[in-house]
C-alpha positions in Angstrom: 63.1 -12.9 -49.7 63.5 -9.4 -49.0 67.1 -8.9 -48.1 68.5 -9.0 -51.9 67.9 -6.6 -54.3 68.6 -9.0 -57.8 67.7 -5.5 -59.6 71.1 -3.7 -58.0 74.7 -4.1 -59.0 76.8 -4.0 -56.5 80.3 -2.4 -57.3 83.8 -3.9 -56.2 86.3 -2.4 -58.3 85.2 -4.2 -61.4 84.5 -2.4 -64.5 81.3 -3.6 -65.1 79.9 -4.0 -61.5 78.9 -7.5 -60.1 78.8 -8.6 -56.6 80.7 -7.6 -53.5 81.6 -11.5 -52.1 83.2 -10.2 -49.5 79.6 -7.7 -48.3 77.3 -10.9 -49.1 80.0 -13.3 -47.1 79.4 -10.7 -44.1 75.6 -10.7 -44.5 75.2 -14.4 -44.6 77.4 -14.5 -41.7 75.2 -12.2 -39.9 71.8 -14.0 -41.1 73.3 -17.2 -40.1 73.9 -16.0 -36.5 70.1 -14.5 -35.9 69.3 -17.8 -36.9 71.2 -19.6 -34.4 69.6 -17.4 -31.7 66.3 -18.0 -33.3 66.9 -21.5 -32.7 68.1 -21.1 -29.2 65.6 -18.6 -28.1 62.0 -21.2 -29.9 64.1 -24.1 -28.2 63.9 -21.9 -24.5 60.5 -21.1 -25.1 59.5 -25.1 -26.3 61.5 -25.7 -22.7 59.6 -23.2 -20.7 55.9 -24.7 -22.0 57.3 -28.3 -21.3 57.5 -27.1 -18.0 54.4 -24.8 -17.5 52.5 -27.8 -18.7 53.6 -30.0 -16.2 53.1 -27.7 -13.8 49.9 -26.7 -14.5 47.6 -29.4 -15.3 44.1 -27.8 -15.7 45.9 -25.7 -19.1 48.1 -28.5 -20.4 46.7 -29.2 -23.9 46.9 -25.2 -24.2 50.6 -24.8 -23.1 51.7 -28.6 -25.1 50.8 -26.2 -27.8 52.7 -23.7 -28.2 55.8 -26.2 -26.7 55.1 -28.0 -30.1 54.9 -24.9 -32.4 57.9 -23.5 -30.7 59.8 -26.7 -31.0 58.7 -26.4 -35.2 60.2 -22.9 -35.3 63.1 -24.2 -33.3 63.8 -26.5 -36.0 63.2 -24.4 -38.9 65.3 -21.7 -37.3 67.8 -24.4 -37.5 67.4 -25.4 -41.1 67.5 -21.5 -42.0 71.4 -21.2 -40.2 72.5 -24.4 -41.7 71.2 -22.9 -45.4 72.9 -19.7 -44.6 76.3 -21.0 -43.4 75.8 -22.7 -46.6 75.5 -19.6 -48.6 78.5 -18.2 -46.1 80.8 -20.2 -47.6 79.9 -20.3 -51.0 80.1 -16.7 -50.6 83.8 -17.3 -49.2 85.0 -19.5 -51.8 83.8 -16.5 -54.3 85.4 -13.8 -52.4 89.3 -16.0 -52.6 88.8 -16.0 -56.3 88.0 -12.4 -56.8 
């Protein structure tokens, strides 16, 4: 994933560096939102093929499709927010204790 850097110490007052909890409580937080909208925006589009293939009869298999690969994404978009609220509130728990 390319949105750590394992490599960098982050300082937070510590004398020998270590992780901000409260900066990677914000960034999960903010990771787990996209995701939610990535969910609700693959679910629209799954909804909108649904429909254009109903509609239109003679490009069906094409549009049933891309309702089913949008409905994947939909889902793993899903799994991605529940995996980052996760992280949120580990991140959380860290931040009380620090």
């Amino acid at each position: 994933m390319g949105h750590h850097d394992k490599n960098k110490k982050k300082s937070n007052g510590e004398a020998g560096g270590g992780v901000d909890w409260r900066k990677e409580e914000k960034h999960h937080k903010h990771m787990e939102q996209l995701a939610k909208l990535g969910a609700a925006a693959a679910g629209a589009y799954a909804m909108h093929e649904k429909h254009k293939a109903e509609k239109d009869p003679e490009h069906a298999r094409s549009h049933k499709m891309k309702e089913e690969i949008a409905a994947a994404i939909a889902a793993g978009s899903a799994g991605f927010a529940v995996h980052e609220h996760h992280k949120k509130k580990e991140a959380k728990k860290h931040a009380r204790h620090h």
